[in-house]
N, C-alpha and C positions, 0 to 999 in steps of 0.2 A: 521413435515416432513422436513429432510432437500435436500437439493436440491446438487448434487452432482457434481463437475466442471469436466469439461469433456477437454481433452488435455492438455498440457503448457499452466502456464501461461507466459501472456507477460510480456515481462523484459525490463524496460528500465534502461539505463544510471545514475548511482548514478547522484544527482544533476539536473538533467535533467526535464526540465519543460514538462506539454502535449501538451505544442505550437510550441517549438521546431519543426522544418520542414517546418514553415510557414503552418500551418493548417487553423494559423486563431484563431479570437476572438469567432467565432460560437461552434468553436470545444470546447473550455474551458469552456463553457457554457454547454453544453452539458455534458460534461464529471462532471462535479461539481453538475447537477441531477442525474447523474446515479450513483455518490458517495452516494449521501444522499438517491436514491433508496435503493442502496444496504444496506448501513446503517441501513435504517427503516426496512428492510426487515430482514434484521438478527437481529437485536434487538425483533423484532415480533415474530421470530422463536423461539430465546432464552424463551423469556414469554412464550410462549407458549407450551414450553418444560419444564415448572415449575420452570425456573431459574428465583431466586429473583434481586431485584435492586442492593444490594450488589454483588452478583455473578457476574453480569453482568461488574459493573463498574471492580471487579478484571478484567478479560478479556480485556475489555478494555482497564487497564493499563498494561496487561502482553504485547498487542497488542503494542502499544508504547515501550514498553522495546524490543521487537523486533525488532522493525526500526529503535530506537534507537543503537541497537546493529550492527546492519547488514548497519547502514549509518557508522557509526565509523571504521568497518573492510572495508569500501568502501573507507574511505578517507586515510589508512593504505595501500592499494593497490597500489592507484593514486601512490606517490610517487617512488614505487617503479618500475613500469614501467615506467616514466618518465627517471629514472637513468639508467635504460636499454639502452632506444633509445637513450641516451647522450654517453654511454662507445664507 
């Protein structure tokens, strides 16, 4: 069964830490369980949707080729608005 995300998701700031804002050391803590909840939880789902350990790990690395992609079009960006606010 999988579980379906309901609204936007939240976006933050290429670069940008979850501390950021002065949250705090509690908040990082917190957020670094609900990574590894959610992790264990879709990994659970996956097995149990008859995907093997190989299938899995592909995803996983496709997951990475993702952020990987979309951090590099983020740092492609930066500069360019930068050059903006300078003209």
């Amino acid at each position: 069964m999988w579980v379906e995300a309901r609204g936007p998701m939240p976006q933050q700031p290429v670069g940008a830490s979850p501390c950021e804002g002065g949250e705090g050391k509690d908040t990082m803590s917190t957020d670094r369980k609900g990574t590894k909840i959610l992790a264990r939880t879709f990994f659970n789902q996956l097995r149990a949707g008859g995907y093997t350990h190989n299938q899995i790990l592909d995803i996983a690395t496709e997951l990475i080729e993702l952020v990987t992609v979309d951090l590099r079009e983020g740092e492609k960006v930066e500069p360019q608005k930068e050059m903006r606010h300078s003209a």
